[in-house]
Backbone as a printed PyTorch tensor [residue, N CA C, xyz], in Angstrom:
tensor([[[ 65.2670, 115.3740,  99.9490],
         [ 66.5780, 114.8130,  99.7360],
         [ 66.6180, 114.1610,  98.3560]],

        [[ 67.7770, 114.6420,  97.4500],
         [ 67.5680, 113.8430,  96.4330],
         [ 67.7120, 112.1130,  96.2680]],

        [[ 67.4350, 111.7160,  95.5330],
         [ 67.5820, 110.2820,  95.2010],
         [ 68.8970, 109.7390,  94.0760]],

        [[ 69.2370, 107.9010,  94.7840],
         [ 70.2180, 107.9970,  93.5210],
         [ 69.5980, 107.4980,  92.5890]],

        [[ 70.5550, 107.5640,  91.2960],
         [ 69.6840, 107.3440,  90.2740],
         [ 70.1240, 105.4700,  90.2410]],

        [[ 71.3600, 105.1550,  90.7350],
         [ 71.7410, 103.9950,  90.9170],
         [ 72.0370, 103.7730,  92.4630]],

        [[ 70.9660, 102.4050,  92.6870],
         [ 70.8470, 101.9150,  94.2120],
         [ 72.1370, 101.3510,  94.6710]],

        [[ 72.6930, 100.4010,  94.1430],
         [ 74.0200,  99.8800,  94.7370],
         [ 74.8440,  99.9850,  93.5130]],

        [[ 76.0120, 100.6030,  94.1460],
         [ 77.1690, 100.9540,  94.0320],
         [ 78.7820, 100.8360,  94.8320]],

        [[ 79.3210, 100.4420,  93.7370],
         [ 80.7850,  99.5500,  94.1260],
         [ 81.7080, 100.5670,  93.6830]],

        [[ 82.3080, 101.3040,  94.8130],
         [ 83.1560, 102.5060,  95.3250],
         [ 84.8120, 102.3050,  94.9940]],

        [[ 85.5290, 102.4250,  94.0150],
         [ 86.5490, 101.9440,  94.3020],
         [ 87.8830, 103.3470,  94.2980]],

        [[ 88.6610, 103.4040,  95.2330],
         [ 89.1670, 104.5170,  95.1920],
         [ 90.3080, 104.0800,  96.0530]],

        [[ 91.6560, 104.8400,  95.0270],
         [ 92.7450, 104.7840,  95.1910],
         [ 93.5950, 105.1030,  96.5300]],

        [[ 94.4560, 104.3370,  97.0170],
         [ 95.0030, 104.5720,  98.3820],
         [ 95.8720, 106.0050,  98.9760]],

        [[ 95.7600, 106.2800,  97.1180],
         [ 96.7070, 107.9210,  97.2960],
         [ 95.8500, 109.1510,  97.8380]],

        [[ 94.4380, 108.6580,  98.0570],
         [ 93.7410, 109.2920,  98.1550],
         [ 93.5410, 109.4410,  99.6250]],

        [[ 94.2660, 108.7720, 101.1660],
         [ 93.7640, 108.3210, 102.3060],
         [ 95.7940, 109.1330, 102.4450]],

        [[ 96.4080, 109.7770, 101.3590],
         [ 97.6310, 110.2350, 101.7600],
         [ 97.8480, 111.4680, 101.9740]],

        [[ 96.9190, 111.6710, 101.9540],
         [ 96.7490, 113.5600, 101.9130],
         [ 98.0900, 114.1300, 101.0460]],

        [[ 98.7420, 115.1030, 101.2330],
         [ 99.6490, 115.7580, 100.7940],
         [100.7820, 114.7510, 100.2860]],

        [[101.1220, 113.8110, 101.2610],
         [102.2920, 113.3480, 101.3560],
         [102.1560, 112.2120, 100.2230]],

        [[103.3910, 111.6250,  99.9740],
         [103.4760, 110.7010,  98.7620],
         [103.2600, 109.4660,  99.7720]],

        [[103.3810, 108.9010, 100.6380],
         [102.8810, 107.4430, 101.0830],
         [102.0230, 107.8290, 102.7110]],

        [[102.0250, 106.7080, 103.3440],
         [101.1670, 106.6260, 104.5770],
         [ 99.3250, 107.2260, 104.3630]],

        [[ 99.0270, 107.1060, 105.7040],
         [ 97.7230, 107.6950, 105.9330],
         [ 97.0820, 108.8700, 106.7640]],

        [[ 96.9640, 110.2680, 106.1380],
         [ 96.4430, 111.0390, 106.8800],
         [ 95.4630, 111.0060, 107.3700]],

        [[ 95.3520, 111.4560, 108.5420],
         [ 94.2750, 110.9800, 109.0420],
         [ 92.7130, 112.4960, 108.9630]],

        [[ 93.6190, 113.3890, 108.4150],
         [ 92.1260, 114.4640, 107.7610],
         [ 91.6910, 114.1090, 106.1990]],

        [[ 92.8390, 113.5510, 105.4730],
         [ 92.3590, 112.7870, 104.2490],
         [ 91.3730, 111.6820, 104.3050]],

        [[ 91.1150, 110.7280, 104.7430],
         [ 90.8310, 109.6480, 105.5610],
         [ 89.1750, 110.1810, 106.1900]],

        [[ 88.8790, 110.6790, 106.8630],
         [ 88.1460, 111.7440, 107.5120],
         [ 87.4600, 112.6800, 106.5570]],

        [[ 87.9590, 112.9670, 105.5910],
         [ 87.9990, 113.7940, 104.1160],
         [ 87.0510, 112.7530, 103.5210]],

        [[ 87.4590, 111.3590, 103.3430],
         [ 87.0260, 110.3570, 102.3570],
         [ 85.4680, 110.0180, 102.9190]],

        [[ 85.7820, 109.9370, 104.2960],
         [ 84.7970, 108.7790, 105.2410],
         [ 83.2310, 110.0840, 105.0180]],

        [[ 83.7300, 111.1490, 105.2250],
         [ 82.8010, 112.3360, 105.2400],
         [ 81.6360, 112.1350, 103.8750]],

        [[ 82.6750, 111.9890, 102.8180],
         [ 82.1180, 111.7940, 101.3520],
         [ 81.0460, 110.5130, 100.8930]],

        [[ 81.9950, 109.3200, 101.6750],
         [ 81.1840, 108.3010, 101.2180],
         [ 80.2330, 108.1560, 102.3880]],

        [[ 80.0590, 108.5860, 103.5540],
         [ 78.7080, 108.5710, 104.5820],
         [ 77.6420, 109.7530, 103.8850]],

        [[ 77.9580, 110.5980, 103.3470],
         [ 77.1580, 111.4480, 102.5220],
         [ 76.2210, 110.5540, 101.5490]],

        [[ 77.0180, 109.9550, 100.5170],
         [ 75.9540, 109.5190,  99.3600],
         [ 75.3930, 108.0100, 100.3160]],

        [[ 76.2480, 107.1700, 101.2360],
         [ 75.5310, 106.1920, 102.1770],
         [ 73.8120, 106.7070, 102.1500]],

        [[ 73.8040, 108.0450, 102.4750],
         [ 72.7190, 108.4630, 103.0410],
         [ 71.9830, 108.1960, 102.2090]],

        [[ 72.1670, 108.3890, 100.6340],
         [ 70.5980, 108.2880,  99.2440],
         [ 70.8200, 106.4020,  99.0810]],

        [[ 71.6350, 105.9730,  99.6050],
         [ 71.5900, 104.3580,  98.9340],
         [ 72.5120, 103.5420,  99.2980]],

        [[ 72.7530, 102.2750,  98.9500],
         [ 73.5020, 101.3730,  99.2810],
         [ 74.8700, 101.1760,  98.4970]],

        [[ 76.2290, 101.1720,  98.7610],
         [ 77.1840, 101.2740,  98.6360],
         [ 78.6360, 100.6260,  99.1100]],

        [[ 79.2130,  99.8410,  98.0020],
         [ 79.9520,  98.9680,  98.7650],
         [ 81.5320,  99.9020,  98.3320]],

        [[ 82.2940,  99.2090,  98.7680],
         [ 83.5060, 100.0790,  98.6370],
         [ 84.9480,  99.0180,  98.1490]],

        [[ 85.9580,  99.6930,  97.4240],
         [ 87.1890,  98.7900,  97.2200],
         [ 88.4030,  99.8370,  97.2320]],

        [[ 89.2660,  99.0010,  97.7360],
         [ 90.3890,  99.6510,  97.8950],
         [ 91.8150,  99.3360,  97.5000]],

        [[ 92.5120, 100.3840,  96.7550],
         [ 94.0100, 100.0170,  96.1670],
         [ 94.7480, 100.6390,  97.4570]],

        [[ 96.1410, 100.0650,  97.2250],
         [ 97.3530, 100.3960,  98.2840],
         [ 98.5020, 101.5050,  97.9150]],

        [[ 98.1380, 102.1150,  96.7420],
         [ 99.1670, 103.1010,  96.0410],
         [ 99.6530, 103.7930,  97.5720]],

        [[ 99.2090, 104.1620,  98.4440],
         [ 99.2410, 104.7360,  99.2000],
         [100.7470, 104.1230, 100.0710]],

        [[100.6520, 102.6250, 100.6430],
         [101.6230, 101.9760, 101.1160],
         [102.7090, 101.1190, 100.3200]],

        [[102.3960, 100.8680,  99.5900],
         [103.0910, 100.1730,  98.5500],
         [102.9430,  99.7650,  96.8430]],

        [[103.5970, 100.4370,  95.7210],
         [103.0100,  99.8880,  94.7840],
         [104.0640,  99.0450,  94.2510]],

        [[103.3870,  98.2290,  93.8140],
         [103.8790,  96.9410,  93.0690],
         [105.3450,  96.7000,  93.5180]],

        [[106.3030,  96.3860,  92.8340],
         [107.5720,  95.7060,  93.5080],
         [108.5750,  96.6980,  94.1780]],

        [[108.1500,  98.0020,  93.9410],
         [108.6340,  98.8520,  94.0320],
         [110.3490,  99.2060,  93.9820]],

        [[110.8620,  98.5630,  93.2560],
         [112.0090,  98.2720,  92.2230],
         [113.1880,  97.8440,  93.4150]],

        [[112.4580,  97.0800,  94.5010],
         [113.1720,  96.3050,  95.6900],
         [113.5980,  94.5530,  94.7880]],

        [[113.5760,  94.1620,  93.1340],
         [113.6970,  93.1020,  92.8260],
         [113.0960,  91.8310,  92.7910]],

        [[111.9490,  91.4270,  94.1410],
         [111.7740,  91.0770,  94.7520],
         [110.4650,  90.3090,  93.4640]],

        [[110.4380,  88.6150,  94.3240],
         [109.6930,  87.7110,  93.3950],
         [108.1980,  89.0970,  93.3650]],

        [[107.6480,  88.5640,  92.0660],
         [106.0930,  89.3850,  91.7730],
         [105.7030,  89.1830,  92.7150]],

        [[105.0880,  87.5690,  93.0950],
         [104.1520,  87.3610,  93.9190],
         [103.9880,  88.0180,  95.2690]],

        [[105.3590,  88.0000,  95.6560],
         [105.5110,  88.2160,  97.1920],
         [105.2720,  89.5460,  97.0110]],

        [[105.6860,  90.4940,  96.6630],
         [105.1210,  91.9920,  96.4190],
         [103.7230,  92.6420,  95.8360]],

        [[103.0260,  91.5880,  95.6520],
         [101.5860,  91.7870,  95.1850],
         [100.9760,  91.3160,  96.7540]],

        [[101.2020,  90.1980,  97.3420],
         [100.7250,  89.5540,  98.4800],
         [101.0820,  90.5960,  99.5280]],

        [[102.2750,  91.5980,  99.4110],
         [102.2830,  92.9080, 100.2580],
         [101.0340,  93.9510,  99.7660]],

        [[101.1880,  94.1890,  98.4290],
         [100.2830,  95.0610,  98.1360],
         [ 98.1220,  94.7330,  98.6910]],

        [[ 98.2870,  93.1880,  98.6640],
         [ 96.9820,  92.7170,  99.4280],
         [ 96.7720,  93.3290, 100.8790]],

        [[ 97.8690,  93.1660, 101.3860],
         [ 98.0730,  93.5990, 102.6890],
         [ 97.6360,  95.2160, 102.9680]],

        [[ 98.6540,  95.7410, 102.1130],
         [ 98.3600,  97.1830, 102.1960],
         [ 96.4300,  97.4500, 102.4250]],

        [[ 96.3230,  97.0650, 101.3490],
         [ 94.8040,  97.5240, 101.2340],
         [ 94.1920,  97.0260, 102.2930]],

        [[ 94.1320,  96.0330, 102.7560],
         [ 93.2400,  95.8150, 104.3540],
         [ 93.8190,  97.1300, 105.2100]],

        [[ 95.1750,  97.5220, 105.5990],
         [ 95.2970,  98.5810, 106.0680],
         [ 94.4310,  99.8560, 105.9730]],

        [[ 94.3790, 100.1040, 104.6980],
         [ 93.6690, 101.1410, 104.1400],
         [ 92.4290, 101.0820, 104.6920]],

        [[ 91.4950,  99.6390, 104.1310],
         [ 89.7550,  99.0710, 104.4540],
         [ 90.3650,  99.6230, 105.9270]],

        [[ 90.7660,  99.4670, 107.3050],
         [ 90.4850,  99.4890, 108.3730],
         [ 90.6300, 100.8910, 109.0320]],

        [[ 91.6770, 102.0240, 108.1530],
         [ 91.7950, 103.2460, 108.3460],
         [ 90.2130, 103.5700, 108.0830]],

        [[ 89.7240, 103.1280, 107.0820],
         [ 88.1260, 103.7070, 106.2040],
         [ 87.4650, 103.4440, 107.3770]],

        [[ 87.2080, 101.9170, 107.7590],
         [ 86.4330, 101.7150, 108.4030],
         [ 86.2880, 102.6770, 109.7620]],

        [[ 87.4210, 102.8110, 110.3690],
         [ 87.4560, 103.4720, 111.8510],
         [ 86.7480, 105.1900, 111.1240]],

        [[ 87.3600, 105.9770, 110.4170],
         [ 86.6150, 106.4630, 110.0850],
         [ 85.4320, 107.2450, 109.9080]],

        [[ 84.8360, 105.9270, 109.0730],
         [ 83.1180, 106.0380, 108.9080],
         [ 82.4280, 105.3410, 109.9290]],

        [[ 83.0040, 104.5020, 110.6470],
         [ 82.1760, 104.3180, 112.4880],
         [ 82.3150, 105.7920, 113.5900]],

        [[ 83.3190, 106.1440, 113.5500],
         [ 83.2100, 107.5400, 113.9880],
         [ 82.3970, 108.2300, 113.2320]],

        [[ 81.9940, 108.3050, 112.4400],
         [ 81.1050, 109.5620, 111.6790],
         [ 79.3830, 108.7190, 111.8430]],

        [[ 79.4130, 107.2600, 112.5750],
         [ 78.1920, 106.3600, 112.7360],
         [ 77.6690, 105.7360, 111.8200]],

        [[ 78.4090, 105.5500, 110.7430],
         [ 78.1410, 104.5730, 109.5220],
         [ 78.6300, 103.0930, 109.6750]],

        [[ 77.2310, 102.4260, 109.7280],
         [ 78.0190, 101.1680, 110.2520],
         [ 78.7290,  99.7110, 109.3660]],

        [[ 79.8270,  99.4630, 109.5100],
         [ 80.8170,  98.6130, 108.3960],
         [ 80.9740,  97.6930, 108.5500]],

        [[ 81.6760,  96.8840, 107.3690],
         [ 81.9490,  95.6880, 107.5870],
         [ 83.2900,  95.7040, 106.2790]],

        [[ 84.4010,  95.0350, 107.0520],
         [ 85.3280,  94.9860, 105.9750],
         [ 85.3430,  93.0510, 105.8620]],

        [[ 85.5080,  92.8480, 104.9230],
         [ 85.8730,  91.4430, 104.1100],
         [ 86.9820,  91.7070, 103.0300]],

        [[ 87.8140,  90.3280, 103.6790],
         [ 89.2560,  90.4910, 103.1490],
         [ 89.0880,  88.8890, 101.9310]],

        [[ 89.5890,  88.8150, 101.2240],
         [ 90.0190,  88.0730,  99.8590],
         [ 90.3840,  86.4760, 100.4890]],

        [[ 91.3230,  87.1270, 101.3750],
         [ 92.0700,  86.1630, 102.1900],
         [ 91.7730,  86.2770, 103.9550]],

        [[ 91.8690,  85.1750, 104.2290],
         [ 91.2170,  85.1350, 105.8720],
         [ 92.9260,  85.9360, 107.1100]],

        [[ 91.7940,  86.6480, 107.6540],
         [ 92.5180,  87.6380, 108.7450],
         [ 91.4070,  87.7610, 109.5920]],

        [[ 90.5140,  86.9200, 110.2940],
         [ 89.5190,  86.9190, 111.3500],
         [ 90.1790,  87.5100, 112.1020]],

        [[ 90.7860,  87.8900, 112.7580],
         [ 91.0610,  88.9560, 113.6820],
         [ 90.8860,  90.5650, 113.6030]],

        [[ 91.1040,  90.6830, 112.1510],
         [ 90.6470,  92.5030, 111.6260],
         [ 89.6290,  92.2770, 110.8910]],

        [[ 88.9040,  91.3000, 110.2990],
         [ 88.5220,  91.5530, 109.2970],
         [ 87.4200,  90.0250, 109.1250]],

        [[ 86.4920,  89.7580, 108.3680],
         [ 85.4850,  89.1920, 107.9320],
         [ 86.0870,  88.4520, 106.7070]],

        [[ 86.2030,  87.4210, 106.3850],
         [ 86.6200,  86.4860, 104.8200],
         [ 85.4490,  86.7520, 104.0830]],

        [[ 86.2230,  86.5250, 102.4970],
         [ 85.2100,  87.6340, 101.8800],
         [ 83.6150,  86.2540, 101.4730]],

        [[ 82.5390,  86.1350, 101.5490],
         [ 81.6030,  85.4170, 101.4350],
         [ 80.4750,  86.3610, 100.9170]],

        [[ 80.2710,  86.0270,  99.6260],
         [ 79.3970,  86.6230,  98.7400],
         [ 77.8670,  86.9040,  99.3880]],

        [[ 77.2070,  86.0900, 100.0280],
         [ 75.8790,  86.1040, 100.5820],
         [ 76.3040,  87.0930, 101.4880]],

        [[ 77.0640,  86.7620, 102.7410],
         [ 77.1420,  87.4810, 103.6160],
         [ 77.4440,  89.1240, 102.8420]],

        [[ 77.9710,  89.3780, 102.0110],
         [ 78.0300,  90.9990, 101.7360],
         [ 77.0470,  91.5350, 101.4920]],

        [[ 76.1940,  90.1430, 100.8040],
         [ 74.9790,  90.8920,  99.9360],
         [ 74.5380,  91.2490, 101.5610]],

        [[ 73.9020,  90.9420, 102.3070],
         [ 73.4070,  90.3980, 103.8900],
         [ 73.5570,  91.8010, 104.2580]],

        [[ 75.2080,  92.1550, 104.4760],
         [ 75.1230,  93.5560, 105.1450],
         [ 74.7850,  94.3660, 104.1910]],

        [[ 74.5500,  93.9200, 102.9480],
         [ 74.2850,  95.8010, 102.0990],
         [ 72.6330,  95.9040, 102.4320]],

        [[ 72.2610,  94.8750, 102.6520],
         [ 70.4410,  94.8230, 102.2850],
         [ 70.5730,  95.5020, 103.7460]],

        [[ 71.0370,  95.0520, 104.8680],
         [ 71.2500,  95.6680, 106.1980],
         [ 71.6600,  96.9150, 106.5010]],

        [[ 72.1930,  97.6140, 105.4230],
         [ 72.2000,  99.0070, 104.8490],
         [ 73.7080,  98.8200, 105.6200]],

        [[ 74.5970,  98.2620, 105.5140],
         [ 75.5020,  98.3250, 105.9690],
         [ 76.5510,  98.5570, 104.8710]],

        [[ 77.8730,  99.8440, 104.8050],
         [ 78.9630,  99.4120, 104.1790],
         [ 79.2430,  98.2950, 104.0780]],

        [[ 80.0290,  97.8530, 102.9470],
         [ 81.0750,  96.7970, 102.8470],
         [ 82.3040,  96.9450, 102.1610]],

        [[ 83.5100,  97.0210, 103.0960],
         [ 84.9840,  97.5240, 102.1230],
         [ 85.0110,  96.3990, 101.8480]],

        [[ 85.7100,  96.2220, 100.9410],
         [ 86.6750,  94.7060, 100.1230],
         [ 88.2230,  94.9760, 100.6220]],

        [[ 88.4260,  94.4250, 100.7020],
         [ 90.3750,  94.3710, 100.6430],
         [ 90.9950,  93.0410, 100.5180]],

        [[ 91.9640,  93.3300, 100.1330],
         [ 92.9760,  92.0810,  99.7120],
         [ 92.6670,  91.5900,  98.3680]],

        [[ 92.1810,  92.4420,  97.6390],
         [ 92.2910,  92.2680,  96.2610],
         [ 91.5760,  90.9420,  95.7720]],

        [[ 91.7900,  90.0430,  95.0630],
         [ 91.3230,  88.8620,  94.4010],
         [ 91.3570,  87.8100,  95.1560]],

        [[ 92.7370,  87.6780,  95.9630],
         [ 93.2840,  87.2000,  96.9930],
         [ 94.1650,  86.2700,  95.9950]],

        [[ 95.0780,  86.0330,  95.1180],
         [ 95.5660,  85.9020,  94.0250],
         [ 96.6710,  86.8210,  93.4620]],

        [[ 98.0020,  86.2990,  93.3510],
         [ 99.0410,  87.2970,  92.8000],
         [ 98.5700,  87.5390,  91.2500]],

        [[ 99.2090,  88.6630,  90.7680],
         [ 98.7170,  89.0130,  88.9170],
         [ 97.9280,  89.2910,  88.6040]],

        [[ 97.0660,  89.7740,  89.9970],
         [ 95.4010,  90.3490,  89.2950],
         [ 95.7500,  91.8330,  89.9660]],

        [[ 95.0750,  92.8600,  89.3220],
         [ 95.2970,  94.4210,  89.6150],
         [ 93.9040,  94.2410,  90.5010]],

        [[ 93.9870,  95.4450,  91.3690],
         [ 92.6930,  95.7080,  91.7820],
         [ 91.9280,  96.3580,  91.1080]],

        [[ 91.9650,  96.7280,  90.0710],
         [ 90.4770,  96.7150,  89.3670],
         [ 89.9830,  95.4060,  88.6010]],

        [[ 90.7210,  94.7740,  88.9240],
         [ 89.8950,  93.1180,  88.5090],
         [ 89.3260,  92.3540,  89.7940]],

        [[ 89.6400,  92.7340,  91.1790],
         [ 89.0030,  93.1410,  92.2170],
         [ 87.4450,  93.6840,  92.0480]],

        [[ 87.8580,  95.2340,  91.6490],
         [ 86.9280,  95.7030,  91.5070],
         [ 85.8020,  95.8170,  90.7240]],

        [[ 86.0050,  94.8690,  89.6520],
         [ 85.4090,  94.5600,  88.6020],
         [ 84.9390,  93.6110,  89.2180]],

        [[ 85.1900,  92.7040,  89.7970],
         [ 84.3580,  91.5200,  89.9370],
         [ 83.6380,  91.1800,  91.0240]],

        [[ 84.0680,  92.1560,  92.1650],
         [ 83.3230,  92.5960,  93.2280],
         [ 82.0880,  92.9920,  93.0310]],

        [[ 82.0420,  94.3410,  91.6010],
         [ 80.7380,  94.9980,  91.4540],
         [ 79.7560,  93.8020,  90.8230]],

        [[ 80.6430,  92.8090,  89.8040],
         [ 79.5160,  92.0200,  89.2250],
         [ 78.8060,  91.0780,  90.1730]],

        [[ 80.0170,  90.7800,  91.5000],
         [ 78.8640,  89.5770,  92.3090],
         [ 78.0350,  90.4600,  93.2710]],

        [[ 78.4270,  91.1430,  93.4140],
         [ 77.3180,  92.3050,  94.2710],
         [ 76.3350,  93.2090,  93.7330]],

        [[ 76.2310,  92.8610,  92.2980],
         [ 74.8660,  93.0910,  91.5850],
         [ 74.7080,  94.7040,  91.6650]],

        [[ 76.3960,  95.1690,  91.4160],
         [ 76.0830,  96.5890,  91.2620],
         [ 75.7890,  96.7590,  90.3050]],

        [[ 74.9570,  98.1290,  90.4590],
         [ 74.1570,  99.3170,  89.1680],
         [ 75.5490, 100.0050,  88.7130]],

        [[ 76.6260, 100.0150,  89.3430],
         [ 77.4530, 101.3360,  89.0510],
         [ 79.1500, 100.9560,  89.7100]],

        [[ 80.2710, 100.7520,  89.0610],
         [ 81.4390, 100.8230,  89.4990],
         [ 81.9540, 102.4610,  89.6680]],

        [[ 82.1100, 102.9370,  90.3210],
         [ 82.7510, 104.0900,  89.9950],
         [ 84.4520, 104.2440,  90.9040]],

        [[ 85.1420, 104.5030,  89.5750],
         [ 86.9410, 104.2190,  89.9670],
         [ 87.0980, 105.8600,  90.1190]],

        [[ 87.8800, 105.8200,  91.2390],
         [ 87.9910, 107.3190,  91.6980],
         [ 89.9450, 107.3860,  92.2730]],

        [[ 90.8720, 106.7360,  91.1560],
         [ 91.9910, 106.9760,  91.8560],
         [ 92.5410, 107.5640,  92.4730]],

        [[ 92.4510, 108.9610,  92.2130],
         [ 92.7720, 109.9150,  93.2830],
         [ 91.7210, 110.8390,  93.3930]],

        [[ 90.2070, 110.4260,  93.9410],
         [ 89.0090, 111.4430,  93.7040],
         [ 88.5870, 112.1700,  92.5440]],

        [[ 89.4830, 111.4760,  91.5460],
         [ 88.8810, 112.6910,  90.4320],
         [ 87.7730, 110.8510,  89.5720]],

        [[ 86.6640, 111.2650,  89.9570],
         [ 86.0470, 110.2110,  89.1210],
         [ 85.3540, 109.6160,  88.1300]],

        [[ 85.4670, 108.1300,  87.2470],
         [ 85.3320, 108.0310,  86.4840],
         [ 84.2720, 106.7960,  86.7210]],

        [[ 83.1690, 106.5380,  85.5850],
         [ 81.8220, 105.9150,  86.4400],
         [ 82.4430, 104.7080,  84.9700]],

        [[ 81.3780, 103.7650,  85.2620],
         [ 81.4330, 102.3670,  84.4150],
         [ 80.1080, 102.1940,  84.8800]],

        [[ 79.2730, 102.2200,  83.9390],
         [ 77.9920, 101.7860,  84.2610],
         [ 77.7080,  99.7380,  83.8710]],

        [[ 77.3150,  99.2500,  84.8910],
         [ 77.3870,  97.5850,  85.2140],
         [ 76.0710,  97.2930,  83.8410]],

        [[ 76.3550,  96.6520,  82.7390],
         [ 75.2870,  96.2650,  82.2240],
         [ 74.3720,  94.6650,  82.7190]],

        [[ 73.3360,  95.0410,  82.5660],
         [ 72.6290,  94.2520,  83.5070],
         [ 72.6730,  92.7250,  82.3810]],

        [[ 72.6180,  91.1200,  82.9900],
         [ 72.1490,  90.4520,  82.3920],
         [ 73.2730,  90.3920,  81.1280]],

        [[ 74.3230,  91.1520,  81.2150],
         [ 75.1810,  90.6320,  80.1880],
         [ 76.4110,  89.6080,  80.5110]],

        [[ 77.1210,  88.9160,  80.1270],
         [ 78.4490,  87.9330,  80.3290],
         [ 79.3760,  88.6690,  79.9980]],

        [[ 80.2740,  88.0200,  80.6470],
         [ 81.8200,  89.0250,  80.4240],
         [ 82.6120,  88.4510,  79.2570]],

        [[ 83.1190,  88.5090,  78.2750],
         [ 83.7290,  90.0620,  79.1020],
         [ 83.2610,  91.5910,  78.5790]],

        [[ 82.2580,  91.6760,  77.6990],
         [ 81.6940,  92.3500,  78.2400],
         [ 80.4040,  93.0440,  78.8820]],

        [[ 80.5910,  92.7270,  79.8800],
         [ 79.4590,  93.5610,  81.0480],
         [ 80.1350,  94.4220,  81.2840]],

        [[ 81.3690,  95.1060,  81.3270],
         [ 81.3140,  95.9920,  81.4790],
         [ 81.7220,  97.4920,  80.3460]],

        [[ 80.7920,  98.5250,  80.3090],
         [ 80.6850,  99.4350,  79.1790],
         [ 80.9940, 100.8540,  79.8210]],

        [[ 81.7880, 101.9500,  79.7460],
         [ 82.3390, 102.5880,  79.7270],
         [ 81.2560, 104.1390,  79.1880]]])
């Protein structure tokens, strides 16, 4: 079996990608499509995951509506998404853990830095969702800062599966650690 060349890795991939054909919602062979992919490389190494909401909602979506409150939807969205993933990749026997930005103990785990590290060493997924937990931050500032406290080797942004890597420089300060 081959090996990765980078041990942990911070997965981040777009919600358009869990839409199959259609322009919003969640298919559920897309989804199934995704979970297939990332239980595959699970198998050479440890791998955490992040998720955008393009899928359910993007940004204000020209409804007028204050920023904040339409970013605090778009948080939302993405736990949707983390829990489509999650069901998923437990059906396929990959075992998860989603942590949200913002507390939703009922679906979901608050996000606590030790504890992620905890399940990755436990070889366990970990989705992120809910973004920063903060209006005005994109999720790749999410995802950016997810990979740096989780001591990833590797961001790789995959908006709609077609992907693009950011290799994490080790031991550097931001802003930049991260190099392209």
């Amino acid at each position: 079996m081959p090996e990765l060349k980078y041990k942990r890795i911070l997965l981040k991939i777009g919600g358009e990608a869990l839409c199959g054909e259609g322009a919003y919602g969640i298919d559920a062979a897309s989804v199934a499509t995704v979970a297939e992919e990332i239980a595959r490389v699970k198998r050479l190494g440890s791998i955490s995951y992040r998720h955008r909401s393009g899928n359910i909602w993007r940004g204000q979506m020209g409804l007028g509506m204050e920023r904040a409150t339409a970013d605090y939807m778009g948080m939302l969205a993405t736990v949707i998404n983390a829990l489509a993933l999650q069901d998923a990749l437990e059906r396929l026997g990959v075992v998860t853990r989603v942590q949200t930005a913002f507390e939703m103990r009922t679906v979901a785990e608050p996000y606590i830095r030790r504890r992620a590290l905890r399940h990755m060493e436990k070889g366990r997924i970990v989705i992120f969702a809910g973004g920063t937990g903060n209006p005005f931050f994109t999720t790749d500032t999410a995802a950016a800062l997810r990979a740096l406290e989780m001591e990833a080797e590797l961001l790789v942004k995959a908006p709609r599966l077609t992907a693009s890597t950011t290799r994490i420089q080790k031991n550097t300060a931001m802003p930049g650690a991260l190099r392209t």
